[in-house]
N, C-alpha and C positions, 0 to 999 in steps of 0.2 A: 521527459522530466516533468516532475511533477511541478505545478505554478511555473512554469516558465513559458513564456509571451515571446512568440517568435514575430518581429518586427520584419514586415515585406521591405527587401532593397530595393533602396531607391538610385535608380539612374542618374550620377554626376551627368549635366551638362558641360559644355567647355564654359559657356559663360557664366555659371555658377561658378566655378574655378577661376574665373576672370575676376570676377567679382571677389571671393573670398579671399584670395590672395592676391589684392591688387595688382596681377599682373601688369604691365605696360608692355607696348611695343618696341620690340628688338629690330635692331640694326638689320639682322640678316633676315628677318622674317619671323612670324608667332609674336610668343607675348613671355615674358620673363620677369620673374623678382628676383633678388638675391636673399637667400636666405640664410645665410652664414659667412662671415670673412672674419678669419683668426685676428686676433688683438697681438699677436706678433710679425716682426720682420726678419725675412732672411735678408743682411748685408749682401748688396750689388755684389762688390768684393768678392762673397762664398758663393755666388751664382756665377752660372755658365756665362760666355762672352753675350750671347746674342740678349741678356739681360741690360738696361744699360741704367737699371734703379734700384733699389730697392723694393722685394716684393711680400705682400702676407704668405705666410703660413700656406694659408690654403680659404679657396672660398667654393661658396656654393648656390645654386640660383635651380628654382622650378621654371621650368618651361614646356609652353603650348605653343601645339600645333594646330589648327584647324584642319581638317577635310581636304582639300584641295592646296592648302599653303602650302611655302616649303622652306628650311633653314638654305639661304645662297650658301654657294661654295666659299669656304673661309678659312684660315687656318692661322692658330695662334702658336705662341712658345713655352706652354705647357703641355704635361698630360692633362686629359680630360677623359675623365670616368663618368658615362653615363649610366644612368640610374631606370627605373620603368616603375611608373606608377598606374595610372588608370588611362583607358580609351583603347584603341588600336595599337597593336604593334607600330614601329616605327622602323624606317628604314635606313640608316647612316650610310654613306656614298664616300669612298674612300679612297683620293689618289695619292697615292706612297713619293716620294719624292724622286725616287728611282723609275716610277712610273707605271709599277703595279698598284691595281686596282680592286679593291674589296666592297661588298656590302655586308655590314654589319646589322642583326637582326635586334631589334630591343624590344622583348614582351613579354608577356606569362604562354606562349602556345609554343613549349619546349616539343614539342612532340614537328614540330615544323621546324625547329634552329635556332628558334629564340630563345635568346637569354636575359637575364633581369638585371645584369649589367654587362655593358660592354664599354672596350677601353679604344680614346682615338689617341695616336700617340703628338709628342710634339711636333709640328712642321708638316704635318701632312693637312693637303687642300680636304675638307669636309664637310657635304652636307648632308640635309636628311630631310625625311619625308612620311607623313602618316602610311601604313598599308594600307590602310582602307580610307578613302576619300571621303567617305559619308559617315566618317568617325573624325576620332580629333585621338591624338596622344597627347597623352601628360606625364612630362620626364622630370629627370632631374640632372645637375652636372656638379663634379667636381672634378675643382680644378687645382692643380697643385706645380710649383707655387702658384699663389694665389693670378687670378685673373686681373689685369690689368687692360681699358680698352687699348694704352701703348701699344700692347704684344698681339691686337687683332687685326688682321687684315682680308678684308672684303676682297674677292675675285676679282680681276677685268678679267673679262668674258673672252676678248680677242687674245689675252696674252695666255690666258689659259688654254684655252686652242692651238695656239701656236707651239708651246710646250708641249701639250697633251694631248694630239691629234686623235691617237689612237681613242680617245675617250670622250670623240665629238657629239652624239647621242646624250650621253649623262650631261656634259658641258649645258649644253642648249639647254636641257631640260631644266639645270637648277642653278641657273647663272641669271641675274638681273640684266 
């Protein structure tokens, strides 16, 4: 093309990303902002029982991982749709409440099983982790209804174990 100035890519750091999006540090591990929470309410009332307030619409939050970090095992009362933006693949770790067990792939390297969004559903224990350690991932989530920290709850490691034996390996690995 004629006059047209092809500009070299430049490499996102995580802490660029840190920086530009004022990430701060998350509860379960990385770093998160929320970047959307709907200006409306679904009535407690029209929500399921394990609801016990009123919640938004729907909200949404970028999140990092570092290299070696990892999001603990945690599970809220919504769906939660992740998203993939830049760094490494990531790895979502998934125990069903029946007791099956998935890893869900989040990336651009389809041709490996990664997809550019994957869905964790309500109630299931979940965490996640960059595929490559000496990379970072940068996701995103939506959450519908909206996210409440009410409806989060952080692992215990022992009770986890004791429910989910068969899953002692992942347990250890991303349990605080």
């Amino acid at each position: 093309m004629k006059g047209c100035i092809l500009q070299p890519f430049s490499m996102l750091t995580a802490q660029q990303l840190i920086t530009t999006y004022q990430l701060q540090p998350h509860p379960e591990g990385g770093h998160y902002c929320r970047t959307y929470a709907s200006d409306e309410f679904i009535a407690a009332a029209a929500l399921p029982e394990r609801f016990t307030a009123d919640r938004l619409f729907s909200t949404a939050i970028y999140f990092l991982l570092e290299g070696k970090q990892f999001s603990a095992f945690h599970r809220i009362k919504s769906d939660e749709l992740w998203h993939f933006y830049s760094g490494a693949g990531l790895h979502i770790y998934i125990i069903h409440p029946d007791g099956d067990a998935e890893i869900l792939k989040l990336g651009n390297d389809i041709e490996y099983g990664y997809r550019f969004q994957q869905l964790v559903k309500a109630g299931c224990w979940f965490a996640s982790k960059p595929a490559d350690e000496n990379s970072f991932s940068f996701v995103g989530c939506t959450v519908a209804p909206g996210f409440d920290f009410e409806d989060f709850e952080l692992a215990d490691k022992a009770t986890l174990l004791q429910q989910y034996p068969q899953h002692e390996q992942w347990i250890n690995m991303l349990c605080r």
